[in-house]
N, C-alpha and C positions, 0 to 999 in steps of 0.2 A: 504494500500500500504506500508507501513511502518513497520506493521508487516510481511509482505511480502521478504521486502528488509532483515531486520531484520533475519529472519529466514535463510534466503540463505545465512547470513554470519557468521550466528554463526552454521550452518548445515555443510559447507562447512570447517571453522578453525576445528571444531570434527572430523570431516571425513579423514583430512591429514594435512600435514607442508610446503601443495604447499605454492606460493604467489596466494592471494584475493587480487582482482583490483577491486577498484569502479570508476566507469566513470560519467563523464554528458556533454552531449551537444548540441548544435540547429543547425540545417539544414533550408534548402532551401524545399518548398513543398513534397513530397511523390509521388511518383506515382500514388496510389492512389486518393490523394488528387488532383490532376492537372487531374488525369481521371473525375473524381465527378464532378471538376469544368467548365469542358469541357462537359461532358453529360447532365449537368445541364443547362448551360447556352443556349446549343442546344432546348433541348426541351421544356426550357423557352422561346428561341426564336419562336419556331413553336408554342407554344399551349399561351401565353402571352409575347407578345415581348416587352411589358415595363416592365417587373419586372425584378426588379434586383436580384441579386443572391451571396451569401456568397462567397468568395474564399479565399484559405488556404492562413495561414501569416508565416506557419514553422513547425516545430517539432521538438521539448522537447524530450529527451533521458537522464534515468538515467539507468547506469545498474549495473551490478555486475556478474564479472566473477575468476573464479577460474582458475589457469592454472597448465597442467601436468607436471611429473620432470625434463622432457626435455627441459620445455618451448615452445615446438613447439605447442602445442595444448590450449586452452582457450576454456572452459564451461561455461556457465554464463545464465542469463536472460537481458534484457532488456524489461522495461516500456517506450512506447512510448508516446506521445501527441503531435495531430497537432491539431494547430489553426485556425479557420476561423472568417473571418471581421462579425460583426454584422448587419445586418439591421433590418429594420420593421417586415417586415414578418417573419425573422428565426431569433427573437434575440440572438440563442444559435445553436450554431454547433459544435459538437466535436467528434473526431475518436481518441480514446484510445485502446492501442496493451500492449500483453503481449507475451513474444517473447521468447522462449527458446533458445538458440542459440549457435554455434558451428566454432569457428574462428581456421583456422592453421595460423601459423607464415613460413612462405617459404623463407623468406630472410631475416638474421638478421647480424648485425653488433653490434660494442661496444650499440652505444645509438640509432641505426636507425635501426628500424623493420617492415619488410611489409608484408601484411596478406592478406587472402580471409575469407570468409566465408559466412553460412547458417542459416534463425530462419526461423521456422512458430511454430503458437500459434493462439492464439484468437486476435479479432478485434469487439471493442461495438464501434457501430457506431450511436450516440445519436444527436435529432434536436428536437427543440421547435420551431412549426410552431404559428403563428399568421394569419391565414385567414380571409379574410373581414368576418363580418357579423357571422363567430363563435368564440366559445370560444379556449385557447390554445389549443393546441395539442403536447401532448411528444411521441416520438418514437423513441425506439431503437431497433435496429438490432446487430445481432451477426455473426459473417462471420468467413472466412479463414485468419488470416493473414501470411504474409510471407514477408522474406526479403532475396535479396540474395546481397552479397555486392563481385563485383567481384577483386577490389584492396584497401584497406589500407593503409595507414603509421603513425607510431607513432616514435617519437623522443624525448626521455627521457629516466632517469633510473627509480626510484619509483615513478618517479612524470612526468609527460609526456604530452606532449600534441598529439592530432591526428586528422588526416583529412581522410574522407570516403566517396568512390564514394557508392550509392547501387541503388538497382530496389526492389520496394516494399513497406512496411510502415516507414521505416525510410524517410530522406530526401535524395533527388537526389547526393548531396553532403554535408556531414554532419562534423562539427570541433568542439574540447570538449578538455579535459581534464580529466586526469585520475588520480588514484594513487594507489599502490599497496603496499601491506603492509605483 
């Protein structure tokens, strides 16, 4: 992941003299994740109605974007990571995204700028099950991910903070901090 990060900002400083923004920050559940924990805990209800069931505690967002001369426009990636509570049975839960992504800026002021935008990319979607009577079990899955985040706002100049409503692997509403350089 790091060489990852890595590469998209020293790809991105070679490639032009935009401003590079690195972000990070934690949200509230996923859609996803509050789907999962909802489908999950259903069908634990019908098929085992005493087992309990993991459910999400947030999502982790580091990204890194590039924006056009304009500034109206922002390219980047985003890593995401949501969390789920441990128990017995699933000591390990974890939905990690990798998110190409594509933000406009539509309203901007001196230091207050507010944006929409779109990512999809990949989504490993990894559980370590503990069932009576067998040994572990790991499984991962690989899916669609997507995020569409319909309002923004950031309130800074190179250094910024920002709050994000979205639908998808990020969180429901997500606040971070950034810095552009």
């Amino acid at each position: 992941m790091k060489k990852l990060l890595l590469l998209l900002v020293a790809g991105g400083g070679f490639l032009s003299a935009q401003k590079i923004e690195i972000s990070a920050s934690y949200g509230v559940p996923s859609l996803y994740g509050v789907a999962n924990d909802i489908g999950t805990s259903i069908v634990n209800g019908l098929i085992l109605p005493n087992e309990k069931t993991p459910t999400s505690m947030g999502v982790a967002v580091i990204g890194v974007a590039v924006y056009s001369n304009n500034n109206k426009w922002r390219y980047g990636v985003d890593v995401t990571n949501e969390f789920f509570t441990k128990i017995e049975s699933v000591p390990q839960k974890n939905i990690f995204s990798v998110l190409p992504k594509v933000d406009y800026f539509w309203f901007n002021r001196e230091k207050f700028r507010m944006y929409s935008g779109v990512a999809a990319g990949v989504t490993f979607n990894s559980h370590k099950y503990n069932l009576k009577d067998q040994k572990e079990t790991k499984s991962t899955d690989t899916i669609f991910g997507f995020n569409v985040l319909p309002i923004g706002f950031r309130y800074g100049g190179d250094f910024g903070v920002f709050l994000e409503t979205n639908l998808g692997m990020k969180g429901f509403v997500q606040g971070g901090v950034s810095y552009k350089f």
